[in-house]
N, C-alpha and C positions, 0 to 999 in steps of 0.2 A: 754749847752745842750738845742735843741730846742723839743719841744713836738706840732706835728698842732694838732689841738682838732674843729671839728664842732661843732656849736653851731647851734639851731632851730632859738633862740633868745637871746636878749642880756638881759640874766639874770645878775646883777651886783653882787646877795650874790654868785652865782656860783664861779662868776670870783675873787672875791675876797677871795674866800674859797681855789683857784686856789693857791694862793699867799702865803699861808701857809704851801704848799707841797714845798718836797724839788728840785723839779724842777722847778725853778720860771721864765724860758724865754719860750712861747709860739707865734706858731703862728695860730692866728682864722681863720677858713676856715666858713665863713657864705654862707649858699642857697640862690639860686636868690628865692624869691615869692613875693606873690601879698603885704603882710603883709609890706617888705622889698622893693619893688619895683625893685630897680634896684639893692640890695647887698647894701651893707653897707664895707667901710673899717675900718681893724683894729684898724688902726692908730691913729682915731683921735678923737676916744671915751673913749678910754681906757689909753690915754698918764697919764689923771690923776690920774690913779689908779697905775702905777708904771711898767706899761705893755714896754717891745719893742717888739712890730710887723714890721718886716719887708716885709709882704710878704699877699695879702689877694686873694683868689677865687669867683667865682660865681659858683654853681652846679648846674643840672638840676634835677629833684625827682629822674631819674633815678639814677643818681651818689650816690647821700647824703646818700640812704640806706646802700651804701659798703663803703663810707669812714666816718667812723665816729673818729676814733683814728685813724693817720698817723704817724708811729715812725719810724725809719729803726736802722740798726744796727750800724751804726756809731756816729747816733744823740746817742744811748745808752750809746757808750762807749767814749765820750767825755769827759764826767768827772771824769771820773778814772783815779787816779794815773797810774805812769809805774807798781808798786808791784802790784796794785790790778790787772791791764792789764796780768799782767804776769801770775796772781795766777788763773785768770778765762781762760788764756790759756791754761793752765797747765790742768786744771780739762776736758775743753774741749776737748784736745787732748787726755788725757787717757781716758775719758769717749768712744767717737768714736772707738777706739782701742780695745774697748771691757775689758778696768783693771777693776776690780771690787772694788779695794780703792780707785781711782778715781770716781765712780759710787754712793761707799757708802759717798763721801766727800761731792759728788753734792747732795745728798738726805738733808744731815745734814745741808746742807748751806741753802738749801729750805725751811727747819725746822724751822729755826732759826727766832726769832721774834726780832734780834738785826735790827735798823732801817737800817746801812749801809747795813749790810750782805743781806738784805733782797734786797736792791737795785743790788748788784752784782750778787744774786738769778736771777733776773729778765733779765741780762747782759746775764747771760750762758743761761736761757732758751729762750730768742731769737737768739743765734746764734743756737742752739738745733734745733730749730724751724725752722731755716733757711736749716740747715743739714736736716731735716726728709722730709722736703717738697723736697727736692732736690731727696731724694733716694724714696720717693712717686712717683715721677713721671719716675724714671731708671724701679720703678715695675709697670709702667704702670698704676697708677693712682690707685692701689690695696694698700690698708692697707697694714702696715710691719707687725704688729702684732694684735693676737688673742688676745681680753679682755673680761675677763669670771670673773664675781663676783659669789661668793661662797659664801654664807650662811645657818644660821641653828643653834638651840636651843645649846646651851652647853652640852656637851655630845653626839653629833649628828656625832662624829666620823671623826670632818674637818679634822686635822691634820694627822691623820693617812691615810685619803684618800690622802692628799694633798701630802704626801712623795712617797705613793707607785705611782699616779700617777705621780706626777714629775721625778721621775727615771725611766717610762716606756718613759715618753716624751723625756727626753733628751739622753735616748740610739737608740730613734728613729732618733735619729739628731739634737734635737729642743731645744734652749736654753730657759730656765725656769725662768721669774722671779717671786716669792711669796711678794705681799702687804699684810703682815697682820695687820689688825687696832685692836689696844688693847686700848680696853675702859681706862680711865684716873678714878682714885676715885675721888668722889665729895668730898670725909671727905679729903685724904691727898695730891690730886692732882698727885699720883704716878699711874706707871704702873707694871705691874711685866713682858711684853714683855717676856716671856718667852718660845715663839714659837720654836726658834731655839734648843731647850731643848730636846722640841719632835718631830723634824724632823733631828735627829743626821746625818743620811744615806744621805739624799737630801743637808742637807747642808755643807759637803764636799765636793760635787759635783760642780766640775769646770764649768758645764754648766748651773749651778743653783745658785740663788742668790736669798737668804730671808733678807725680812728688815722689824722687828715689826714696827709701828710706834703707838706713843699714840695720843689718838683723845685731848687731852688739854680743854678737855669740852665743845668743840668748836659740835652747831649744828647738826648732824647727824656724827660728829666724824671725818671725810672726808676729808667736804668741801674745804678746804684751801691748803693741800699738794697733797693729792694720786693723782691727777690729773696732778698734775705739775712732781710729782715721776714716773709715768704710761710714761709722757713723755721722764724723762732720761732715763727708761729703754729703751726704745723704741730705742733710739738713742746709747745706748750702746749696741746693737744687738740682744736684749730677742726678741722671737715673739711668746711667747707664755708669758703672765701675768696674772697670777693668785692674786685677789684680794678681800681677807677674814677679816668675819666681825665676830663678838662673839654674841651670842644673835639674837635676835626677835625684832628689835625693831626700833628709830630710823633710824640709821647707813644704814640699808639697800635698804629705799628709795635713801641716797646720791648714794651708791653704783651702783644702779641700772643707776643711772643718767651721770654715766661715762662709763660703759662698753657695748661692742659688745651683752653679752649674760649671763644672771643671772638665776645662776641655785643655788635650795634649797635644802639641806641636812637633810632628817629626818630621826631619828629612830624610830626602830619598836617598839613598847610595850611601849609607852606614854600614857597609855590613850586616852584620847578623843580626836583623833587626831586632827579633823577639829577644834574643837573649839579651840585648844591649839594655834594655829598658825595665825597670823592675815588676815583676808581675801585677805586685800591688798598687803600683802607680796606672797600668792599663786597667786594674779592676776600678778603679776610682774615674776614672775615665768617662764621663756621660758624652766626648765627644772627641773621634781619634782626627785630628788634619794633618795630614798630607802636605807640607808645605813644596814652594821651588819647583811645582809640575809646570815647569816647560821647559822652550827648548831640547837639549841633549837628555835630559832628567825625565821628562814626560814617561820612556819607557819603565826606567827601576820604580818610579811612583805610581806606577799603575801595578806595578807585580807587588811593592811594597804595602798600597792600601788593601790587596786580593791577601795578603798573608795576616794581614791585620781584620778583614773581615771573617775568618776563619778561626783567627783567635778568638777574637769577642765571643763566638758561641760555644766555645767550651765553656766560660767563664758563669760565674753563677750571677743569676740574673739578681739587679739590689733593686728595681721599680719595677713595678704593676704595671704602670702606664708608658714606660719608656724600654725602648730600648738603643743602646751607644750603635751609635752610626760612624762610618769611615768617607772622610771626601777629601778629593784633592783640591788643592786652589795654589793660585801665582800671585803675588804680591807684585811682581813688577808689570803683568799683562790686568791683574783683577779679575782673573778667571776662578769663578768657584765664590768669591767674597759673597754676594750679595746671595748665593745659593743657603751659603753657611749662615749668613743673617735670619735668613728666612729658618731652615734649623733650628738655630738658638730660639727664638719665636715660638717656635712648636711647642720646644720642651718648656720654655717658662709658660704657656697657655695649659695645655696637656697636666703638667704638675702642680698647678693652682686651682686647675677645675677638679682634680683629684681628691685634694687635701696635702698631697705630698711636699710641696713648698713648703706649710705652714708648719708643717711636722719640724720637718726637714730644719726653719731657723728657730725654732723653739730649743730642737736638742742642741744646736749649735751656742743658744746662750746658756746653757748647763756647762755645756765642754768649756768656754769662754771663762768663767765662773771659775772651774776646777784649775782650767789654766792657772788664772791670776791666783791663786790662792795658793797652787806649788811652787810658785814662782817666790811669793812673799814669805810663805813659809820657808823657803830657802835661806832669802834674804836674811828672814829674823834667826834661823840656825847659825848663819857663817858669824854675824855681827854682834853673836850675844857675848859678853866679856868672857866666861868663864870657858866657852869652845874655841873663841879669838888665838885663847891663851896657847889651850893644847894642841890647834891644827896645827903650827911648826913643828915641836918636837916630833908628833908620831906621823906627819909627813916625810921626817928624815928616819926615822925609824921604821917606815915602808920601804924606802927606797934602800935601806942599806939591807933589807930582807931579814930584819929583827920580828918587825910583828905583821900579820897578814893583812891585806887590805881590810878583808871582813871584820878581823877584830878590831881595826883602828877605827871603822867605822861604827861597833857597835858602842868603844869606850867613848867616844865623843857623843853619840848618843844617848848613852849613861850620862854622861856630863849634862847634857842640855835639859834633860827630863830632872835632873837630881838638882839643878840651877837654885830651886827655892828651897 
């Protein structure tokens, strides 16, 4: 399996870090520049390091910014067995088809932190990728699907909005998919996913499809799958995904960092509303709801959206074309739902006839990118033998207050850099 990779410069601890992933034939595409002169070939620097390059470019600055990783789908699937060939055909084709055991099969394979699984992950979601872009351009270069993050304090009424809405969407015609991220315990490392519990009605429904998935304690909870999920649904025909977070907290920065449009769920009679919520979380806000305005409630949710439309306009404005709107609605009456449908509508029309959408998932797959890559560079810091060895000791010699975090962290990164 070939993988081309640009390189700026001929970093040696890079290449040789190269060497230890499980794709070990590469070929370097180096820039022409001043520093380089004329390019440099692969060939004949790198023979001693265990490298076969067959094949080397020169770029102009214009080029180098769009090809920095060159993969296609064949160099992918080279080194798969005929079974695993089969089994990632298999998922693909029911996936496209619209089955939804196929769908929940690709999610759980994505999930999976086994090293192969995770390479065959990577197999389906480039042929995925190959398919979406393909039916991106039959619609005219328009998005397939709506992505709307949902947040909001516990008890803010998500679930319940989230079923009566997704049964108004999908008797409109609209297939439903529900991401719900359920925080992982720090003490037992479990979830209770128990989403599907409280959306009985929406999740019988054939045009709706719910998948908890637990964050694994992993940085805003996120980072790693919904992204990569967002896209099988995508590809299994949802265009409409709905993806919900628990809490106030990290989670909803990631959140916000993949979706079309993030809208915040609060209820009425919390207290000190504004303080209760973090400023940053209402600047991120393209849409504040009001939840539970009825009955005894109706009064505090009308005073609470009037303290919330007075916030919004201190706030610095982040669109051209938009500005976050405050409504209240009932989940149990359906007062306000289809108001707020029509809403959502605006800003996905409003910000696609802008250019702001398109912006908008471009930077998202840079951030996506940067994710994965802190995340693996982690990985490959905790798991390299010679930092394996030192985390114990100067773990205990943090704790008993011998050496300072800073320093413990510097010598282990002395370690990892000094590895070769």
């Amino acid at each position: 399996m070939y993988t081309a990779v640009l390189l700026q410069h001929s970093h040696q601890h890079l290449i040789k870090g190269l060497l230890r992933t499980p794709f070990r034939r590469y070929h370097f595409i180096f820039p022409s520049s001043t520093h380089l002169r004329s390019g440099i070939s692969c060939a004949q620097p790198f023979n001693s390091l265990g490298f076969h390059c067959s094949k080397w470019m020169l770029l102009s600055n214009g080029v180098k910014r769009k090809l920095c990783v060159q993969t296609t789908l064949k160099e992918h699937t080279d080194g798969l067995s005929d079974k695993e060939r089969r089994f990632v055909d298999k998922l693909y084709s029911g996936l496209i088809q619209g089955q939804r055991a196929c769908l929940a099969e690709a999610i759980t394979l994505i999930e999976s932190t086994h090293h192969r699984k995770k390479e065959l992950a990577q197999v389906l979601l480039q042929k995925v990728l190959v398919y979406h872009r393909e039916q991106e351009q039959l619609n005219k270069g328009k998005p397939l699907a709506f992505r709307v993050g949902l947040s909001g304090p516990p008890g803010a009424g998500k679930s319940t909005f989230i079923e009566y809405f997704g049964k108004m969407l999908t008797e409109r015609g609209h297939k439903v998919s529900v991401l719900a991220v359920d925080p992982s315990s720090c003490t037992s490392g479990g979830s209770l996913l128990g989403d599907k519990t409280r959306m009985t009605e929406l999740s019988r429904d054939m045009n709706a499809y719910i998948r908890p998935s637990p964050t694994r304690g992993t940085l805003g909870g996120v980072t790693r799958t919904t992204n990569e999920a967002i896209l099988l649904c995508e590809g299994g025909g949802y265009d409409i995904i709905l993806i919900e977070t628990v809490g106030v907290g990290q989670s909803e920065f990631a959140v916000a960092d993949m979706v079309d449009m993030f809208v915040l769920l609060l209820p009425p009679a919390g207290g000190d509303e504004l303080q209760g919520i973090k400023r940053g979380i209402i600047e991120m806000a393209d849409l504040v709801v009001v939840t539970k305005s009825d009955g005894d409630l109706i009064v505090p949710a009308r005073r609470i959206q009037a303290e919330y439309v007075s916030a919004l306009k201190l706030l610095r404005k982040r669109s051209q074309v938009w500005r976050p709107k405050v409504i209240r609605i009932s989940s149990r009456s359906g007062e306000g739902i289809t108001e707020m449908w029509d809403t959502m509508k605006e800003f996905q029309d409003l910000t696609l006839t802008s250019g702001e959408l398109t912006a908008k998932r471009q930077k998202q797959q840079k951030v996506w990118m940067w994710n994965l890559i802190q995340e693996s560079v982690l990985e490959h810091f905790r798991t390299h033998p010679t930092v394996r060895e030192q985390i114990p000791l100067l773990e205990r010699k943090v704790l008993s207050g011998a050496v300072s975090p800073g320093l413990a962290a510097d010598l282990l990164l002395k370690a990892f850099k000094d590895r070769d």
